[in-house]
Every structure is written in structure tokens, then in C-alpha cells.
PQR file with spaces between the fields and no chain letter, atoms N, CA, C, O and H, PARSE charges and radii, in Angstrom:
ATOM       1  N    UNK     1       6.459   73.177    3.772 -0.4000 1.5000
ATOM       2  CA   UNK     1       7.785   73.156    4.362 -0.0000 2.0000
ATOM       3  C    UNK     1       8.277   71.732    4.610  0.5500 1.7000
ATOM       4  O    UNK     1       9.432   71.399    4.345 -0.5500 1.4000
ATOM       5  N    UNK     2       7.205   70.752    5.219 -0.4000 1.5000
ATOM       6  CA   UNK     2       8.083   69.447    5.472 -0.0000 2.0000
ATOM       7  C    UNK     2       8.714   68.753    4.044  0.5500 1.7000
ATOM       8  O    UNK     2       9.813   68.239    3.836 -0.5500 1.4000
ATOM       9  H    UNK     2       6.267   71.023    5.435  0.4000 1.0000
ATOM      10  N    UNK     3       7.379   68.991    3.034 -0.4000 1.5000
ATOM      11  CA   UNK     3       7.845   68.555    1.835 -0.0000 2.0000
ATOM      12  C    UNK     3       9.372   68.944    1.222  0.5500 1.7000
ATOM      13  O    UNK     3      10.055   68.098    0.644 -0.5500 1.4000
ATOM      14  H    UNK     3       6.486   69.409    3.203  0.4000 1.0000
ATOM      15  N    UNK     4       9.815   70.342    1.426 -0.4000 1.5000
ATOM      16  CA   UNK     4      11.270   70.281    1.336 -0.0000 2.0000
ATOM      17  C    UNK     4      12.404   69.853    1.895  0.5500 1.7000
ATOM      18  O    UNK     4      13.545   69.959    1.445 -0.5500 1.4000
ATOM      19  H    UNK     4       9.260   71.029    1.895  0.4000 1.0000
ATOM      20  N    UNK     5      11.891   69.149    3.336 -0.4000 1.5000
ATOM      21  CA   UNK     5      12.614   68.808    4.123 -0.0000 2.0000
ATOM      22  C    UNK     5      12.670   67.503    4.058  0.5500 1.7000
ATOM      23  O    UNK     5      13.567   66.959    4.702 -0.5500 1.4000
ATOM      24  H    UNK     5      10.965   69.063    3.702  0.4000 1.0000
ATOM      25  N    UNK     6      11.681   66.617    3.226 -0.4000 1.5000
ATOM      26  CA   UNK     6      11.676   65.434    2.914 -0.0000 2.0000
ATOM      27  C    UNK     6      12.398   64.892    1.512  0.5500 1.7000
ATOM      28  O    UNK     6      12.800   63.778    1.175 -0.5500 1.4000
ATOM      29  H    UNK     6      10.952   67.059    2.703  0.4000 1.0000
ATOM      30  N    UNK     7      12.378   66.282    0.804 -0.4000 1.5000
ATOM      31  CA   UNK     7      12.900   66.027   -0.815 -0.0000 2.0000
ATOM      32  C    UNK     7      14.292   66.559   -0.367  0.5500 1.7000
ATOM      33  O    UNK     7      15.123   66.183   -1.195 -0.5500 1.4000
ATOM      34  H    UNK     7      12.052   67.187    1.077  0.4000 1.0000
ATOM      35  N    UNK     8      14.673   67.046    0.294 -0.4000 1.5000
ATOM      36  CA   UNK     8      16.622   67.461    0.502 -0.0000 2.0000
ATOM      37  C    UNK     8      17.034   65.847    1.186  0.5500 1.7000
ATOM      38  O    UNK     8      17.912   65.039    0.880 -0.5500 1.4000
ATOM      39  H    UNK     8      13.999   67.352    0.966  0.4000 1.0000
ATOM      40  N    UNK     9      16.200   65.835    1.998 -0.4000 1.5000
ATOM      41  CA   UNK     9      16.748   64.228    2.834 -0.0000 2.0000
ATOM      42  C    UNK     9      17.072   63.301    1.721  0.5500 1.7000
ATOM      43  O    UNK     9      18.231   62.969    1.470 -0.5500 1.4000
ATOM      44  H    UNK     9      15.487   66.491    2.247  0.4000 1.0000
ATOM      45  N    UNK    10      15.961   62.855    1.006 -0.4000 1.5000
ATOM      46  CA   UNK    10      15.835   61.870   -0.322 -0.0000 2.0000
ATOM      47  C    UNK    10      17.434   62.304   -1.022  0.5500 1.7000
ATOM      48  O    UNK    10      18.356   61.508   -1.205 -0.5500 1.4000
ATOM      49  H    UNK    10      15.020   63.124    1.210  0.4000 1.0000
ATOM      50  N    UNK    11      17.444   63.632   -1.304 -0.4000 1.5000
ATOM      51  CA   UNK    11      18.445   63.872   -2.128 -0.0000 2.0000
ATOM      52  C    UNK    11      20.270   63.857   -1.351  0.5500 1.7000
ATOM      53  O    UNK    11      21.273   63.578   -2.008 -0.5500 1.4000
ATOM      54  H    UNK    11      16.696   64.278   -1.156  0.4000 1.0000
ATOM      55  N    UNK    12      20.269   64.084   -0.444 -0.4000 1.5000
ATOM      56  CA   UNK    12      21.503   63.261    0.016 -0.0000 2.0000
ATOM      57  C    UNK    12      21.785   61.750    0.940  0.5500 1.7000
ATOM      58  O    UNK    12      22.835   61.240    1.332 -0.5500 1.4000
ATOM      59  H    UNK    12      19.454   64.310    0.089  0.4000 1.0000
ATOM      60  N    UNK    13      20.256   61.296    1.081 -0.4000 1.5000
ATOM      61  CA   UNK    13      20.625   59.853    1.181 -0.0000 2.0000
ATOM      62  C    UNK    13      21.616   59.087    0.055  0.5500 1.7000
ATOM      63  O    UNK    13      22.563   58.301    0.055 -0.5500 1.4000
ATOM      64  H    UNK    13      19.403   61.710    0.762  0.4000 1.0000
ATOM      65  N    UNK    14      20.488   60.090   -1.245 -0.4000 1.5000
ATOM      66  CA   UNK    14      21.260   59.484   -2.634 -0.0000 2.0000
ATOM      67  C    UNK    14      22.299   59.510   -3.090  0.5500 1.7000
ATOM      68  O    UNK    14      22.710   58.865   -4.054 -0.5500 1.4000
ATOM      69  H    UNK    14      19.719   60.729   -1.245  0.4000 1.0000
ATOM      70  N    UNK    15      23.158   60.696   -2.076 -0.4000 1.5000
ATOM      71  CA   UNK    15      24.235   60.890   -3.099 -0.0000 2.0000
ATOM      72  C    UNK    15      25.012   60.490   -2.285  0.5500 1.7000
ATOM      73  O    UNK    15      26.148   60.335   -2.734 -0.5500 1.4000
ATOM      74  H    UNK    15      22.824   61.220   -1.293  0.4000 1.0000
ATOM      75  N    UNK    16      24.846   60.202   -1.039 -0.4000 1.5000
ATOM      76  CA   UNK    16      25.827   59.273   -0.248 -0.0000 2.0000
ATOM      77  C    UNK    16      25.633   57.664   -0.500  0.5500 1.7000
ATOM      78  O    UNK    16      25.978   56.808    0.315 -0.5500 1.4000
ATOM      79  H    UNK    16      23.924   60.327   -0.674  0.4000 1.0000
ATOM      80  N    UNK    17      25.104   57.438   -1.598 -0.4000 1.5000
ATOM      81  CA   UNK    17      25.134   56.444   -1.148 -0.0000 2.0000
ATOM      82  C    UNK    17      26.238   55.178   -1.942  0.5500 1.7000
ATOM      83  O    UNK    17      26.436   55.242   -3.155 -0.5500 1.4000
ATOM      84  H    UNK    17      24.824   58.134   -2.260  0.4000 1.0000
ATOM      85  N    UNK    18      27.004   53.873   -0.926 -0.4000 1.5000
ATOM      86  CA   UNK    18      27.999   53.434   -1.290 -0.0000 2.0000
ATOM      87  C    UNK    18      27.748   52.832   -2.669  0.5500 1.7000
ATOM      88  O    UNK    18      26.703   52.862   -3.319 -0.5500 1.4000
ATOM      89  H    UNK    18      26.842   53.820    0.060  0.4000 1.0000
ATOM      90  N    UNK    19      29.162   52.165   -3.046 -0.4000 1.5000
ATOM      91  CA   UNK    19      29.491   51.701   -4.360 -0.0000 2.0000
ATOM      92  C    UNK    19      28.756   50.329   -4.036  0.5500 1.7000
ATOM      93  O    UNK    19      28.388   50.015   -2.904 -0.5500 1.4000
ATOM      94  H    UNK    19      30.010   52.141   -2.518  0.4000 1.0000
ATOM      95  N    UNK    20      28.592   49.557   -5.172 -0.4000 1.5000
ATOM      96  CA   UNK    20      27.680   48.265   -4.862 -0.0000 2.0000
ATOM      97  C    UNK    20      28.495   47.477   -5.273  0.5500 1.7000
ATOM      98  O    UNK    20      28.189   46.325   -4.966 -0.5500 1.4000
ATOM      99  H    UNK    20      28.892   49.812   -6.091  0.4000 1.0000
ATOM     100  N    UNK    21      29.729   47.591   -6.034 -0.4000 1.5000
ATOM     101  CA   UNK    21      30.607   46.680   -6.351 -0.0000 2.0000
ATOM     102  C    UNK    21      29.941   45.536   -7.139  0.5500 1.7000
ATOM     103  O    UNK    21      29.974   44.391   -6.688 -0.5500 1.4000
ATOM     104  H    UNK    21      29.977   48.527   -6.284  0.4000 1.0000
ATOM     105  N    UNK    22      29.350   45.815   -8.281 -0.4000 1.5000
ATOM     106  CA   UNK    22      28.280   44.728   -8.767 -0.0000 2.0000
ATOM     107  C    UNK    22      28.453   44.744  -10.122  0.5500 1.7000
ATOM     108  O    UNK    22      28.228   45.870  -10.566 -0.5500 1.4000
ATOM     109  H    UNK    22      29.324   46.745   -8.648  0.4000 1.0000
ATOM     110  N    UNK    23      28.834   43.765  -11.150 -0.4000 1.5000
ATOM     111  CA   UNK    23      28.808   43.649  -12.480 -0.0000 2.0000
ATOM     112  C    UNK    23      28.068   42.495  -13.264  0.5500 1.7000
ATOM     113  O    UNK    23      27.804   41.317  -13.023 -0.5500 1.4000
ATOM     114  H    UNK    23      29.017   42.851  -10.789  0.4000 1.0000
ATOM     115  N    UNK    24      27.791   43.620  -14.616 -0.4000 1.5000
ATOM     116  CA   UNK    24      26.960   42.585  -15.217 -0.0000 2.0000
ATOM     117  C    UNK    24      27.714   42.319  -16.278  0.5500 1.7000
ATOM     118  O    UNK    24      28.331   43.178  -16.908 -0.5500 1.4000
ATOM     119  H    UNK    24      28.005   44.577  -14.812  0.4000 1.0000
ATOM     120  N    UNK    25      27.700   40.863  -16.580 -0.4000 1.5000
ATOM     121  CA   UNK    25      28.222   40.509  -17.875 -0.0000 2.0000
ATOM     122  C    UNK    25      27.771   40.417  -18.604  0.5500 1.7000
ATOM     123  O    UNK    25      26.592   40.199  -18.323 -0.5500 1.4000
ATOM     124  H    UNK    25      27.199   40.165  -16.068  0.4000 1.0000
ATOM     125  N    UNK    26      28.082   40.456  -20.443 -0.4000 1.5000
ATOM     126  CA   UNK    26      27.155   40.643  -21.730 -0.0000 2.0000
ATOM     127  C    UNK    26      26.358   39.349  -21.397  0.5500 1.7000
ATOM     128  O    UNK    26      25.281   39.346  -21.993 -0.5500 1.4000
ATOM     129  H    UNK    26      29.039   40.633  -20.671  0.4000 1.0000
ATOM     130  N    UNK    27      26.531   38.425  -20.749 -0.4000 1.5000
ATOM     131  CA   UNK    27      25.418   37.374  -20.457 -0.0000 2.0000
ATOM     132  C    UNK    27      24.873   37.713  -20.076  0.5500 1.7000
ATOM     133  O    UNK    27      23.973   37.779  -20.914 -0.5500 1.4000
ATOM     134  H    UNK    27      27.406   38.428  -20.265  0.4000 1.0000
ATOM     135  N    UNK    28      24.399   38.291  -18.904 -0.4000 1.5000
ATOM     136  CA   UNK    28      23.004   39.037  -17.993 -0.0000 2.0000
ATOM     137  C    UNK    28      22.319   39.433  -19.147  0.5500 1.7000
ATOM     138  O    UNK    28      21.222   38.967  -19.454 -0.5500 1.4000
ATOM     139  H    UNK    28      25.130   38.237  -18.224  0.4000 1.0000
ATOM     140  N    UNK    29      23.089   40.507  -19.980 -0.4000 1.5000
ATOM     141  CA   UNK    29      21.486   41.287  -20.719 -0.0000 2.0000
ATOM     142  C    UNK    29      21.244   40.006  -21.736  0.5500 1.7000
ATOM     143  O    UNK    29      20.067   39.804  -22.033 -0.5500 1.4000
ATOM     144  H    UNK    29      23.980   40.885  -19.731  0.4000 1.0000
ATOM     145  N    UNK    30      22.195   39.159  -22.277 -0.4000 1.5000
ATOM     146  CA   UNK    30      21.513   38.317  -23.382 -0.0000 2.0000
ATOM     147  C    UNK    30      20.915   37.344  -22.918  0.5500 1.7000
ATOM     148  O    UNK    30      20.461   36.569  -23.758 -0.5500 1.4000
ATOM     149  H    UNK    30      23.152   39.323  -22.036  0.4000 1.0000
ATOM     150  N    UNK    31      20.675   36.994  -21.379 -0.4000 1.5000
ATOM     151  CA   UNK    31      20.081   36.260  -21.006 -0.0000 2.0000
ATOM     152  C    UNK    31      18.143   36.898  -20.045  0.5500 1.7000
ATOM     153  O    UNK    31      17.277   36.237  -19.473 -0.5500 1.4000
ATOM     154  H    UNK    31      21.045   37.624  -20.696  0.4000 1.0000
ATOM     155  N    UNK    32      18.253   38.206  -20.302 -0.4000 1.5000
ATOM     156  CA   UNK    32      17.558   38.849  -20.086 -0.0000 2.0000
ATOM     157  C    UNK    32      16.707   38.986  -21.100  0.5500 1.7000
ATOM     158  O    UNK    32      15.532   38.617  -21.088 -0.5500 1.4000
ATOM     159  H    UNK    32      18.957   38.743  -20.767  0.4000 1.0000
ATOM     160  N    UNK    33      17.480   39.707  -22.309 -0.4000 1.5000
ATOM     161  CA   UNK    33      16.385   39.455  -23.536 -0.0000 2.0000
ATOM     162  C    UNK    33      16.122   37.878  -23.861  0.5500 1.7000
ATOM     163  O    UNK    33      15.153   37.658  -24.587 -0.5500 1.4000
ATOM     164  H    UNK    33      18.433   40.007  -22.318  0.4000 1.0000
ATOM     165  N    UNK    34      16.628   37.123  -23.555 -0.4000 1.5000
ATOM     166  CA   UNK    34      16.105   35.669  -23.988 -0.0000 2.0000
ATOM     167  C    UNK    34      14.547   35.632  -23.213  0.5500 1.7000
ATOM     168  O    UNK    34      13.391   35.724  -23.625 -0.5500 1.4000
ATOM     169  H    UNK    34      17.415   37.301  -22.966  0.4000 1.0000
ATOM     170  N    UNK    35      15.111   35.469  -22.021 -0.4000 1.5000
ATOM     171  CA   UNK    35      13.660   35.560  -21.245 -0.0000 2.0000
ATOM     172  C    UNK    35      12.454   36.278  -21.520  0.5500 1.7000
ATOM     173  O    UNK    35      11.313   35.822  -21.439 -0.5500 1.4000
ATOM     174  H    UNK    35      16.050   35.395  -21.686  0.4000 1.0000
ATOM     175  N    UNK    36      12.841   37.603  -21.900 -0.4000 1.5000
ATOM     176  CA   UNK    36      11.464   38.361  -21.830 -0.0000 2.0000
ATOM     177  C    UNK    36      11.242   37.679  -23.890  0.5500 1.7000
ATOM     178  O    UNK    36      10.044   37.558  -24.148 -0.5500 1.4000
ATOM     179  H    UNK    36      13.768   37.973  -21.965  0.4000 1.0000
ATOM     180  N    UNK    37      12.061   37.354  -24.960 -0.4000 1.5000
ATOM     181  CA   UNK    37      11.128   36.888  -26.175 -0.0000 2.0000
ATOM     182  C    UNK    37      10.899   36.044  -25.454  0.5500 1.7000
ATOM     183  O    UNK    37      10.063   36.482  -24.663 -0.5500 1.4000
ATOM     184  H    UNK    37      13.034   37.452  -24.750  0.4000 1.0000
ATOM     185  N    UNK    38      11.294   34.401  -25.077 -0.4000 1.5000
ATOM     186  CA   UNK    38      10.431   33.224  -24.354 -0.0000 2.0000
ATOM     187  C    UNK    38       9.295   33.297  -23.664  0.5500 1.7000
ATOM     188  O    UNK    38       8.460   32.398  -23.564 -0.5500 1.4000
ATOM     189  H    UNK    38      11.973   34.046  -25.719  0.4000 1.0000
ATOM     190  N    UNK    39       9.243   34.716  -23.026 -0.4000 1.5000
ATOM     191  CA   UNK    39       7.550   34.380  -22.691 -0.0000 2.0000
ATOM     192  C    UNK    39       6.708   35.664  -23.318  0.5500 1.7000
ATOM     193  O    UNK    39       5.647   36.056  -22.834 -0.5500 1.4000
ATOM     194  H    UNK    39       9.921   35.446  -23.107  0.4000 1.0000
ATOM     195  N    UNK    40       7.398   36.299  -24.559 -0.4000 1.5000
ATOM     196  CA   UNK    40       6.392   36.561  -25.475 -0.0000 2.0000
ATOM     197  C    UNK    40       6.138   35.242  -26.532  0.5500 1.7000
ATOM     198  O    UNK    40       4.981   35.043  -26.904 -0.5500 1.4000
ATOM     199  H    UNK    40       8.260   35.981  -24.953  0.4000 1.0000
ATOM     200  N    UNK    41       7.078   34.469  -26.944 -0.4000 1.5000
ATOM     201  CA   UNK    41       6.844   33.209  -27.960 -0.0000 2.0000
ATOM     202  C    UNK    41       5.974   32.096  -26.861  0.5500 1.7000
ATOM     203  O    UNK    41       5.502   31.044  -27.294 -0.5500 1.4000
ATOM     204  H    UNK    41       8.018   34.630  -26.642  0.4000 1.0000
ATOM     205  N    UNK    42       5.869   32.445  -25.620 -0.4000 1.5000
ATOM     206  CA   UNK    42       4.811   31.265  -24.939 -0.0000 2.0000
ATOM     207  C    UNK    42       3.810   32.225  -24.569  0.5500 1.7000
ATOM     208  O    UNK    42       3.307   31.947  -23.480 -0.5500 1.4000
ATOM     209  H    UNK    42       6.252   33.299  -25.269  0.4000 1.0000
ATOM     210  N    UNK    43       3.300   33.375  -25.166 -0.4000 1.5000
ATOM     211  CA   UNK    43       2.117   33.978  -24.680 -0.0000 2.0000
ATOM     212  C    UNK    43       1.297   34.260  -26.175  0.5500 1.7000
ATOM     213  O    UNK    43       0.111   34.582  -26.244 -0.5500 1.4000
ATOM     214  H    UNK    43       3.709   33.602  -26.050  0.4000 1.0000
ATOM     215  N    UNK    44       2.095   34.088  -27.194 -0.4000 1.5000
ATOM     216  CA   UNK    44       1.541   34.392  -28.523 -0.0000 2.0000
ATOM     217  C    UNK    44       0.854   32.854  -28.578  0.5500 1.7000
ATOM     218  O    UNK    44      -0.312   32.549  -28.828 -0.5500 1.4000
ATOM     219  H    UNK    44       3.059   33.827  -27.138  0.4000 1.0000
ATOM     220  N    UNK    45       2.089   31.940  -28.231 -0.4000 1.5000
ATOM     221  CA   UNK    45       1.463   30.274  -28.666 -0.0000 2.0000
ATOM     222  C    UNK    45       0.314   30.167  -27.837  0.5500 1.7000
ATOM     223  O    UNK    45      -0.618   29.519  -28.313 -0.5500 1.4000
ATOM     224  H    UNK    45       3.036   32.188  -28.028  0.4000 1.0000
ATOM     225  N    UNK    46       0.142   30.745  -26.498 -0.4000 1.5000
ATOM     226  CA   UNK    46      -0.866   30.113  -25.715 -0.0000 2.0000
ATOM     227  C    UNK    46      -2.300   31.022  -26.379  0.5500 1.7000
ATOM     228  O    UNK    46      -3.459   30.648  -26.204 -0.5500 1.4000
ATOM     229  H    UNK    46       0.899   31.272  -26.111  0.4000 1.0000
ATOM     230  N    UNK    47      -1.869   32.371  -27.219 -0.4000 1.5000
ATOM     231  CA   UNK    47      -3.462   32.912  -27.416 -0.0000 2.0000
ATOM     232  C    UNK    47      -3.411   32.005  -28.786  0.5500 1.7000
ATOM     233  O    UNK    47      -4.606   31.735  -28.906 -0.5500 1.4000
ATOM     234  H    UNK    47      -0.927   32.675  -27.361  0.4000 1.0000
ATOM     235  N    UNK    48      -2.980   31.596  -29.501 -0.4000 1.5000
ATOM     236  CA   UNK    48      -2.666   31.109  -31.006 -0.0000 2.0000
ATOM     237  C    UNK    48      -3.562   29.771  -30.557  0.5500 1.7000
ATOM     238  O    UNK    48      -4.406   29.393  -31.369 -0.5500 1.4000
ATOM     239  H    UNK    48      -2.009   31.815  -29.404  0.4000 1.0000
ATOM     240  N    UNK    49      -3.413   29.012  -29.257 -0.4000 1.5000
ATOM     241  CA   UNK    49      -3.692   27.830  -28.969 -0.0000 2.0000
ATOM     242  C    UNK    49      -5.748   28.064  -28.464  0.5500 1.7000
ATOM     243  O    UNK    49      -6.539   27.139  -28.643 -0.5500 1.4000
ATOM     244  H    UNK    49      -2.727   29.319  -28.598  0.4000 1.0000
ATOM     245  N    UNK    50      -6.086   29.133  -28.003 -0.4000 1.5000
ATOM     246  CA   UNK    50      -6.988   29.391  -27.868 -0.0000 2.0000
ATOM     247  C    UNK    50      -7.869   30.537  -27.875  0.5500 1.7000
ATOM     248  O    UNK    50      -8.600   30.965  -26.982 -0.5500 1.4000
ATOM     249  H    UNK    50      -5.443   29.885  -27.858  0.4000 1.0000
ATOM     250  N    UNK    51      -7.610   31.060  -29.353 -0.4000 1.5000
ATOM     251  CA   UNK    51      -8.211   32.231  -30.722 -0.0000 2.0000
ATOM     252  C    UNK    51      -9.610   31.957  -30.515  0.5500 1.7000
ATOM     253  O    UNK    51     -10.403   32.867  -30.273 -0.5500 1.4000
ATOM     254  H    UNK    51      -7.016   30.712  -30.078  0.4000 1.0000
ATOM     255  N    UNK    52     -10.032   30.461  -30.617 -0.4000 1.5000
ATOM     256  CA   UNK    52     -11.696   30.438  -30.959 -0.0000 2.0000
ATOM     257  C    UNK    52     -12.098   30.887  -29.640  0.5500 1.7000
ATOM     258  O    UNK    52     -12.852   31.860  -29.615 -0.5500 1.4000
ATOM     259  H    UNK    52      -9.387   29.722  -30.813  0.4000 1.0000
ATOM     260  N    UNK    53     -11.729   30.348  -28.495 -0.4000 1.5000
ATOM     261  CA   UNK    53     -12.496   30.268  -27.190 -0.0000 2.0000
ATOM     262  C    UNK    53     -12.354   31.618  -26.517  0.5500 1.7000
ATOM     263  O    UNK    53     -12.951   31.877  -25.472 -0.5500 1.4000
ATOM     264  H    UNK    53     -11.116   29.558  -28.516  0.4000 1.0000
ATOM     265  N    UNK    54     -11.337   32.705  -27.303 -0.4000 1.5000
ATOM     266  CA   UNK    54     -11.325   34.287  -26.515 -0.0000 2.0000
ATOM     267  C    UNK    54     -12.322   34.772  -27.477  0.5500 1.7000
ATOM     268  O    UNK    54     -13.195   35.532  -27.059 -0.5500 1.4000
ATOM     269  H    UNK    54     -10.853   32.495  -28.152  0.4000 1.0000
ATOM     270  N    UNK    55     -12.299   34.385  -28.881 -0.4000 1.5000
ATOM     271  CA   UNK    55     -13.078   35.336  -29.813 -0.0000 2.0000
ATOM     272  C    UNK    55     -14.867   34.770  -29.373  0.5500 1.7000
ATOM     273  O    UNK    55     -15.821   35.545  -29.430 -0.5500 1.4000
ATOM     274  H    UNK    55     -11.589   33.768  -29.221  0.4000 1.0000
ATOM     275  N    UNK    56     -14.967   33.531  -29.021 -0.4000 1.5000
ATOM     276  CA   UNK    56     -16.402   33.094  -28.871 -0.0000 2.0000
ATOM     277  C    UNK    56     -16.500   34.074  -27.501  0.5500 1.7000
ATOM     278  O    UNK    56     -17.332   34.980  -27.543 -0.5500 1.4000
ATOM     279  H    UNK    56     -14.192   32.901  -28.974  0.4000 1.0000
ATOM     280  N    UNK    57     -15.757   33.933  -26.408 -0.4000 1.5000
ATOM     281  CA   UNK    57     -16.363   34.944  -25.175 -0.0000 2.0000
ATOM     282  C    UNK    57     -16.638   36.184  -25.636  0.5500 1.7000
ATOM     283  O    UNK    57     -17.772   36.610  -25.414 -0.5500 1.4000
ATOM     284  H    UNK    57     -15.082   33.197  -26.375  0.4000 1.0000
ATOM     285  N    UNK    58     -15.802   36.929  -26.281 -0.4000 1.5000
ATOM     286  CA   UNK    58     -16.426   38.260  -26.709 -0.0000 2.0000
ATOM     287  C    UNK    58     -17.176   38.608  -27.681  0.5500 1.7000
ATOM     288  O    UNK    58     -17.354   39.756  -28.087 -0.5500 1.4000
ATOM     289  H    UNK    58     -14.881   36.583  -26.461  0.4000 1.0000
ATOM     290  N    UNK    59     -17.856   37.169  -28.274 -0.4000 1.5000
ATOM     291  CA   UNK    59     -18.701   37.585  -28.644 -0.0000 2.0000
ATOM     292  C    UNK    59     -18.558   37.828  -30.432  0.5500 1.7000
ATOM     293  O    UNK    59     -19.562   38.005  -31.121 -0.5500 1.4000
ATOM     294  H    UNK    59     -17.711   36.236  -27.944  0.4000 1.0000
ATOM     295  N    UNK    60     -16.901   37.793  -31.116 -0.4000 1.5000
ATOM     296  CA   UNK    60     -16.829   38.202  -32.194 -0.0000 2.0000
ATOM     297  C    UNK    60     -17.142   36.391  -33.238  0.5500 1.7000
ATOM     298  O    UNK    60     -16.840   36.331  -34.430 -0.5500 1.4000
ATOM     299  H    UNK    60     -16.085   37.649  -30.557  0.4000 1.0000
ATOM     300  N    UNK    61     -17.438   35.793  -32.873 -0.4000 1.5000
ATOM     301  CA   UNK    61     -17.490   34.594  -33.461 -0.0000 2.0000
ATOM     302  C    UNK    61     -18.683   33.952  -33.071  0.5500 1.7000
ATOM     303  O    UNK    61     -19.046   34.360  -31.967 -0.5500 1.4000
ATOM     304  H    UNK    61     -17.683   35.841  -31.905  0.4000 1.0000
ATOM     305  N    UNK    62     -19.603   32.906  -33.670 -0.4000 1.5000
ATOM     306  CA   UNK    62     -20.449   31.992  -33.528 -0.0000 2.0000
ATOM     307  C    UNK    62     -19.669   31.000  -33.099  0.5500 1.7000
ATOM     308  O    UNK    62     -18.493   30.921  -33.454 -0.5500 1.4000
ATOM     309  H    UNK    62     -19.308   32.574  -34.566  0.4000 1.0000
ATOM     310  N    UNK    63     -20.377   29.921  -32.089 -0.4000 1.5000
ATOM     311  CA   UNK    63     -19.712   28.801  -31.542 -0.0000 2.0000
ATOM     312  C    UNK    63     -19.878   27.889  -32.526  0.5500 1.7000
ATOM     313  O    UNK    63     -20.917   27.967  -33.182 -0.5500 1.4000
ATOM     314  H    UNK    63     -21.333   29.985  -31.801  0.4000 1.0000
ATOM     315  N    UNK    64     -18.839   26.767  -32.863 -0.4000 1.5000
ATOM     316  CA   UNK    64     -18.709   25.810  -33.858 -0.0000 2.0000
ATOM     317  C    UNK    64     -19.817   24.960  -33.637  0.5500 1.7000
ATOM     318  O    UNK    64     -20.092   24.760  -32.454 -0.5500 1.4000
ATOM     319  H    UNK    64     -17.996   26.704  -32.330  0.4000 1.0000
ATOM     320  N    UNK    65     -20.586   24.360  -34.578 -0.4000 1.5000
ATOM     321  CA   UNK    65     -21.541   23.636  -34.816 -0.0000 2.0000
ATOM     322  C    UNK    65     -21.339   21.991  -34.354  0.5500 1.7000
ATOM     323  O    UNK    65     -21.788   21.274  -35.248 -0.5500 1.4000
ATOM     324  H    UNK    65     -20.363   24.523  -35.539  0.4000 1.0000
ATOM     325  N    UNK    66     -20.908   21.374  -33.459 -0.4000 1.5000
ATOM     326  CA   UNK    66     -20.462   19.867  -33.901 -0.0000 2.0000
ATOM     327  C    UNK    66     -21.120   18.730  -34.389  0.5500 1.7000
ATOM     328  O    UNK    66     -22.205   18.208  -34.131 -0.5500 1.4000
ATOM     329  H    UNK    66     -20.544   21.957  -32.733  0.4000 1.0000
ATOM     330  N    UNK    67     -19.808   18.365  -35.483 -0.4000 1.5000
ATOM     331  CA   UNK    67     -20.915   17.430  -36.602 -0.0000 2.0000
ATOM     332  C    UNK    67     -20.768   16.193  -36.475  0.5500 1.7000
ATOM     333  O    UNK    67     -20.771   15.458  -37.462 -0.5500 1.4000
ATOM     334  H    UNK    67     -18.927   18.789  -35.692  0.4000 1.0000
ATOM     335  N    UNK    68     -20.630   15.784  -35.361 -0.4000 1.5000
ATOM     336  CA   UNK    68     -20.578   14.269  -34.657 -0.0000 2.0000
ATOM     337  C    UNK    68     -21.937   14.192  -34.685  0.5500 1.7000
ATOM     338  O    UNK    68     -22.519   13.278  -35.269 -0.5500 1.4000
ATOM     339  H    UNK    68     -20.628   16.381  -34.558  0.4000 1.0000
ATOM     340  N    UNK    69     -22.629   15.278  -33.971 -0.4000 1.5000
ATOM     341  CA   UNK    69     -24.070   15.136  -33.061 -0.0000 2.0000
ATOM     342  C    UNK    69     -24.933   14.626  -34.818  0.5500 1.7000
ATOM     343  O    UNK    69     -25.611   13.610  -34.971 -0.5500 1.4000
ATOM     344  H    UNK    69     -22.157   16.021  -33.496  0.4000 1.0000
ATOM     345  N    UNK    70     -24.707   15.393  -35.620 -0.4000 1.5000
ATOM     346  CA   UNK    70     -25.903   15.243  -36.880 -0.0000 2.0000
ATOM     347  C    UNK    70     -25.441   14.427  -38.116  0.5500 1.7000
ATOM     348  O    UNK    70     -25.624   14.663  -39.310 -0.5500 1.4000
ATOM     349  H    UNK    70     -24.156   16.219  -35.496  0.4000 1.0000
ATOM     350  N    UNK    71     -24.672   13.212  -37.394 -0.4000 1.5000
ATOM     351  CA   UNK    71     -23.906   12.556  -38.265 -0.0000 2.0000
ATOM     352  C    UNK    71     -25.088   11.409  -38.720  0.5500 1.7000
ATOM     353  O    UNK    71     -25.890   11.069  -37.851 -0.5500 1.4000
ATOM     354  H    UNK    71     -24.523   13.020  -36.424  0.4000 1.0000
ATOM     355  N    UNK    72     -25.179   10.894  -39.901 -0.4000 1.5000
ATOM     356  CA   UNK    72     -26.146   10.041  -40.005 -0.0000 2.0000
ATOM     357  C    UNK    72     -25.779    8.710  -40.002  0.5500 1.7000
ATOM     358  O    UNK    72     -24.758    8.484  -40.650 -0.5500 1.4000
ATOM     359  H    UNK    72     -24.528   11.170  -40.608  0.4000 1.0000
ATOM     360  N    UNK    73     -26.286    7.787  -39.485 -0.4000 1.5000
ATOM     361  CA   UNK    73     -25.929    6.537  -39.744 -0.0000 2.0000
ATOM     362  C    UNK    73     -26.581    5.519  -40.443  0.5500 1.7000
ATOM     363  O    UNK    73     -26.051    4.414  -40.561 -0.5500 1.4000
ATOM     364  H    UNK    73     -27.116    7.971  -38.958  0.4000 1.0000
């Protein structure tokens, strides 16, 4: 019973409720989708920037050999 008395409340808070007087201009959304590609193009560059060091933690790669150390002189 309270549960219906809680879902009728919900439902005419909602429908009373005022105008917000609020607009968006075609800038908002094109500045919205800008944002969300910009930090997919800075989340691709940042795994692009460090491929070896996620693939060596899990394990799908051998760690690079460095050939400074067995350089002969």
C-alpha cells in the first residue's frame, strides 16, 4: 500500500511541475558532440601511446629485450 502512495505522489509532483523556460541552441548539441569525440580522440591516443605497457601487464606480449645493455664495444 505505501508503495502506491509513493508512486501517485512521484506522479503528480511530475505533472505539476513548472516550465523551466530554458533553451538550447544548435550550438549546445554541436558543442556536446565535440566534447564527447575529443575525449574519445584523447582516450584512443592515450591507449595508442601505451599498447606495449597494457599488453605486457596482461600478459599478451613478452617485455622488449633492451639492446643498449648487449651492445658491444
Amino acid at each position: 500500500m505505501p508503495s502506491i502512495v509513493i508512486v501517485a505522489a512521484i506522479f503528480i509532483l511530475l505533472n505539476f511541475a513548472g516550465a523551466a523556460h530554458a533553451y538550447l541552441d544548435p550550438g549546445s548539441g554541436s558543442m556536446f558532440l565535440q566534447l564527447l569525440l575529443g575525449g574519445l580522440a584523447a582516450v584512443l591516443v592515450a591507449i595508442k601511446m601505451f599498447w606495449h605497457r597494457i599488453m605486457t601487464m596482461f600478459g599478451l606480449k613478452n617485455q622488449k629485450v633492451d639492446d643498449s645493455d648487449t651492445s658491444q664495444k
